[in-house]
C-alpha positions in Angstrom: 8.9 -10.1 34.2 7.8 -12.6 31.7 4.4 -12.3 32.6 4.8 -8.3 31.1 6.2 -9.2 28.3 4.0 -11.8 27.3 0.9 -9.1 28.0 3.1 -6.6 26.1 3.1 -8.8 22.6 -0.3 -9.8 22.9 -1.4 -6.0 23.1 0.9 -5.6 19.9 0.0 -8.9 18.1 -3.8 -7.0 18.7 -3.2 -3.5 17.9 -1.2 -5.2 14.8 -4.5 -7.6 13.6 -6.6 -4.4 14.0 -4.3 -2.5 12.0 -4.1 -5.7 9.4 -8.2 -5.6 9.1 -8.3 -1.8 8.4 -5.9 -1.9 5.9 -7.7 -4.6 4.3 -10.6 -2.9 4.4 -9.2 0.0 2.9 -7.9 -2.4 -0.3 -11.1 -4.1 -0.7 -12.8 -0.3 -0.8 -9.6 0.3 -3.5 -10.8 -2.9 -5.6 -14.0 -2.2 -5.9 -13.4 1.5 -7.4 -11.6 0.2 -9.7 -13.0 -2.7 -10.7 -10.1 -5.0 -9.4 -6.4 -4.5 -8.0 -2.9 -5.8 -7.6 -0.5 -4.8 -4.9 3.3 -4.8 -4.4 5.2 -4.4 -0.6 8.2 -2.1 -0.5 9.9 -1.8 2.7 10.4 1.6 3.5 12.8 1.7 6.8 11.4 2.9 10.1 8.1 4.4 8.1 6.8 0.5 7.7 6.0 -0.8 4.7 4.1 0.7 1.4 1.5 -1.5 -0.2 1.2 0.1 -3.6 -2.2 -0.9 -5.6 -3.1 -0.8 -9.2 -6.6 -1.3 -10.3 -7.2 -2.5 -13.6 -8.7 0.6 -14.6 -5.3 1.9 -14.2 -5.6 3.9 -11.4 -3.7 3.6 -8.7 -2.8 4.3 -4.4 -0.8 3.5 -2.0 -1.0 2.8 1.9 1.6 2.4 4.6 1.6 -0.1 7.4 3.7 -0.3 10.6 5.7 -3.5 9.4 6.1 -5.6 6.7 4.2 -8.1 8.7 1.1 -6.1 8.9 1.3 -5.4 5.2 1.8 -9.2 4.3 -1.4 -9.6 6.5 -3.4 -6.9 4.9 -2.9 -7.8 1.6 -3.7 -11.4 2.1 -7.3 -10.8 3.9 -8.3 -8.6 1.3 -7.1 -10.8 -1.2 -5.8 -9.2 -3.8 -2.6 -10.7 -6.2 1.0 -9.1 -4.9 3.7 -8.9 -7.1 7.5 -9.3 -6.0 8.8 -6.2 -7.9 7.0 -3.4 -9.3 7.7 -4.1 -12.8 7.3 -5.2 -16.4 3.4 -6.0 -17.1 2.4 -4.8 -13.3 3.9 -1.2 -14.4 2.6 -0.9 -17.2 -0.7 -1.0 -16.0 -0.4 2.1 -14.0 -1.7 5.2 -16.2 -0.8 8.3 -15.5 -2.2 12.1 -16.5 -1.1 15.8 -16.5 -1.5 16.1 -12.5 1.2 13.2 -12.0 3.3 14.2 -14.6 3.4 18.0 -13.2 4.0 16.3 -10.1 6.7 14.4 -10.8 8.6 15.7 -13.0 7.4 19.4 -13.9 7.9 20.9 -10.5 11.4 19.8 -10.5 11.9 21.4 -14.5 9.7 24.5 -13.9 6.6 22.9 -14.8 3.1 24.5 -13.4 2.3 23.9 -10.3 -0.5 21.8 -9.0 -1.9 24.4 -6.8 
């Protein structure tokens, strides 16, 4: 039986180094659009864990991996800076226009839609 489990968590520790490099990928592609980026990890329960980006253009994207483990992994192999909170100086780089502002806010007010 301990055989399995052994084979069991090297499958995972494999599917989750697979999942690490994709996600990494997927920053680096991120970066480069916008001529840089910075991340932050929120924990999100059973969903995984967001890693929300911010270029320095402004723009910004998020992704979701599995656990925070994957994310920590991502992030690190496309080495970008991760803040601890998703404040101050980090926030304020985020800009925002009309289609996040309808989004957000005007939906919920009576605001146009989007669509």
């Amino acid at each position: 039986m301990a055989d399995t489990q052994q084979v069991d968590d090297s499958k995972q520790a494999a599917k989750d180094e697979r999942r690490a490099a994709k996600l990494a990928k997927e920053i680096g592609t991120f970066a480069r659009a916008h001529g840089g980026a910075e991340g932050q990890l929120a924990y999100i329960g059973q969903k995984g864990t967001r890693i929300v980006l911010v270029g320095d253009d402004g723009g910004w994207g998020d992704l979701v991996a599995p656990t925070y483990a994957v994310a920590q992994s991502a992030v690190e192999k496309a080495g970008i800076t991760v803040h601890e909170d998703f404040d101050g100086d980090f926030a304020a780089k985020v800009e925002t226009g009309p289609y996040e502002w309808t989004r957000m806010a005007g939906i919920q007010i009576g605001g146009p839609s989007n669509g």
